[in-house]
Structures are given as C-alpha cells and as structure tokens.
C-alpha angles and dihedrals in degrees: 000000000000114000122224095170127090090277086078095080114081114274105353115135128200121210127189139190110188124202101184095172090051091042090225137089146153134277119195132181145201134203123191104264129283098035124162112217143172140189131214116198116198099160116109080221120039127167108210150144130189099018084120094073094056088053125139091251101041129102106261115256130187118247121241093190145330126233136197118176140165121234092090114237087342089062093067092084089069082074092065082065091049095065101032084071092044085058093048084066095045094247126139140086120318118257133157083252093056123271121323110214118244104213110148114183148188135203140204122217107246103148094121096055097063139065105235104017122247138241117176110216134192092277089062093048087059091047086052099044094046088050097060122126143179088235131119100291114257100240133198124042102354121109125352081005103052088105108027127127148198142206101024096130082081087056130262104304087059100060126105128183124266142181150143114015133181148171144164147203129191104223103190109309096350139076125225116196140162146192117202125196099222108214106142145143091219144106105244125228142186117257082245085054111256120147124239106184136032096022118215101002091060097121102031119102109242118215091253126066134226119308101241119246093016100095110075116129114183126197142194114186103181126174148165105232124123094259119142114146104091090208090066085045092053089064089060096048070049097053084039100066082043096070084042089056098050093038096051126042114215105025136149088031115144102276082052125107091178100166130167121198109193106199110188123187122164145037119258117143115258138161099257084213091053101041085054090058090042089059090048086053104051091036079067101039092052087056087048095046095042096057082042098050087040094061093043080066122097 
C-alpha cells in the first residue's frame, strides 16, 4: 500500500484515541530526535500550550511529541498524559533534574457535536500516544477530529461533519507531508478552487456570522529535509496558512485558533523553494481529504 499521508515521511508516527459517544479524541504525533520546529498562530482564538517554546527568540528544543485534541481548553490536559508517557521513556530536555518532556499542543472546540460532550483528559493523550504507529495515518473522524465540523457560517442546517486529513509529496530526495484537524466554519474548497460545500453560494456572505468556537483548523507540516534555520521553516508554516486561507472562506477570522507547526529532522537534500510550495499542496490536500474521509464515514 503507498502511503500519501504524513507516515510517509520517515519516521513520523500517528496516534490516535477515539471517543465516538462523545464525538471527540486525541491525535499525537512523533518526529525522529533531535528535530527543529516552529509554530505560526493566526486564529483570533487559539487553544495552546507549549508554542512558546518553539518562539522566535527561544533556544531551540527538540519536540517529543505534538498533540491536538477536541474538548476545547478543556482538551489541553490530554497533553499531561502525553508526557507522562515521554518520561516513562526517559526523553526530554536535559536538566539537572532529568529530562523534562517537550509536547506543545492545540486544540479545536468540539463540545456541541457529542452526547455527552467530550474532554480529553490526560488518560486519552497516553492512549493516543501508546497507539501510534508509523502506518499509514487513520484518517476521517477518529481522534482530535472526532467532532469537527464544517460550513456553519451558513447556519446550522449547512454544516457537515469533518475531521483528519493528510496528504504528502516527495520534493528531490525528501519527502513534505501534513495532517490537518478540519474544524472550520467555512465553506472548503480545493486548492484549484472548487467548492465543496455549499455549492454555489460559497462565496457569498450569509446573513448570519460565524458560529463561535467552530472555526478552528490545525495543521503539522513535517519533513526530512535538511532544513535548520527556523526562520526558512517559518516560510513554510507561511505558505501553510496560505493554503488555509485559499481552502477555507472565511478563515483567520476572530473565534479561529488556526495554528501550523512545521517540524523538520534529517537531512535529505531538497530545493528549500520547493519544499516551501510543497508544504502549501498537501496542506491543501489534507483540508480536501479530511471533509472527504469524513463523509465516507457512517
């Protein structure tokens, strides 16, 4: 089986922790050590923790594992579990107390989809983070997107359900890929413009406005390529909300926490041009595939 999804990358592993009752989960992710990573937040409304430590200004630090989850602000305690688990396997930052895990993590507000609704705790973020694999990621609504949605900034009886999405290029010797958790307000788009929902009216304003706190769209781009200055991986997080913002209308608007973490390890060789605009396609592709999966789903 080939794999398109952000397995394909060397070394990357998807985890997942399903509540279908609840209509919410986990997603974690892991990248081969050491690793250099950023983040760009663009939402008006983000739910994080840890992005500091991936700031312009701050000493680098290698990544142990990346969460999303649902539950909105309440989801960020799944990431406790999380590194619990990383401890467990004696990973972390050094300090003179022992290492001290890196897990920064988003989350996606998702507390009107199940019944009853659903809070990832840190019990879930270790599920999540035992179950990883380096398999072809499960995509659709399973983990963080369990509970995400689409299309409600036409009003109720216009939303669909969305979910995982994921996608990957190979750009010379390396490899670019991405998930995306689809939780937006929205209508979604192809990256060549078609829409795919709300047909004809698309692009055209609706009387009513976004539904608050159903608009987040979070993104990991990771890729092997030999990339190590954070200021060249910040023009792919760059190119990343891009593809957000031509995939999604509206997007980035104040109720959004639309955030993309780029996470690079390796060294194949890549042009740094090209690995920018592959980060931009299956970006894309992984907003396309995740409103797609998502209706193959009962």
């Amino acid at each position: 089986m080939i794999d398109s999804t952000i397995t394909a990358v060397p070394g990357v592993a998807v985890g997942h922790h399903t509540d279908a009752e609840a209509a919410t989960g986990v997603t974690v992710l892991t990248f081969p050590e050491p690793n250099v990573a950023v983040v760009d937040v663009r939402g008006g409304a983000p739910g994080t923790r840890e992005t500091d430590a991936l700031g312009a200004a701050i000493k680098p630090v290698t990544v142990n594992a990346l969460m999303f989850a649902g539950g909105s602000a309440f989801g960020l305690a799944a990431a406790a579990g999380v590194s619990d688990e990383v401890e467990r396997e004696g990973r972390g930052a050094p300090t003179p107390a022992g290492p001290v895990p890196i897990v920064p993590a988003a989350i996606v507000f998702d507390l009107m989809t199940g019944n009853p609704p659903g809070r990832p705790g840190p019990e879930d973020g270790a599920a999540a983070y035992r179950g990883r694999s380096t398999d072809p990621a499960a995509l659709g609504r399973v983990g963080a997107g369990a509970g995400t949605t689409v299309a409600a900034w036409r009003g109720f009886t216009a939303i669909q359900f969305a979910g995982i999405g994921s996608a990957a290029v190979k750009v010379g010797d390396a490899t670019v890929g991405a998930l995306v958790v689809l939780n937006a307000a929205g209508d979604i788009f192809s990256l060549e413009g078609t829409p795919l929902t709300g047909g004809e009216h698309a692009s055209i304003a609706p009387p009513v406005g976004p539904a608050p706190g159903d608009n987040t769209t979070l993104v990991c781009v990771a890729t092997d390529a030999g990339i190590e200055d954070r200021n060249e991986l910040r023009r792919i997080a760059i190119r990343a909300h891009d593809a957000i913002g031509a995939c999604i209308r509206p997007t980035h608007t104040r109720y959004d926490g639309d955030s993309a973490f780029v996470v690079s390890f390796g060294a194949e060789a890549a042009d740094l041009d090209a690995v920018q605009q592959a980060g931009f396609v299956v970006v894309g592709r992984a907003i396309e595939s995740a409103l797609l999966e998502a209706r193959s789903a009962p």
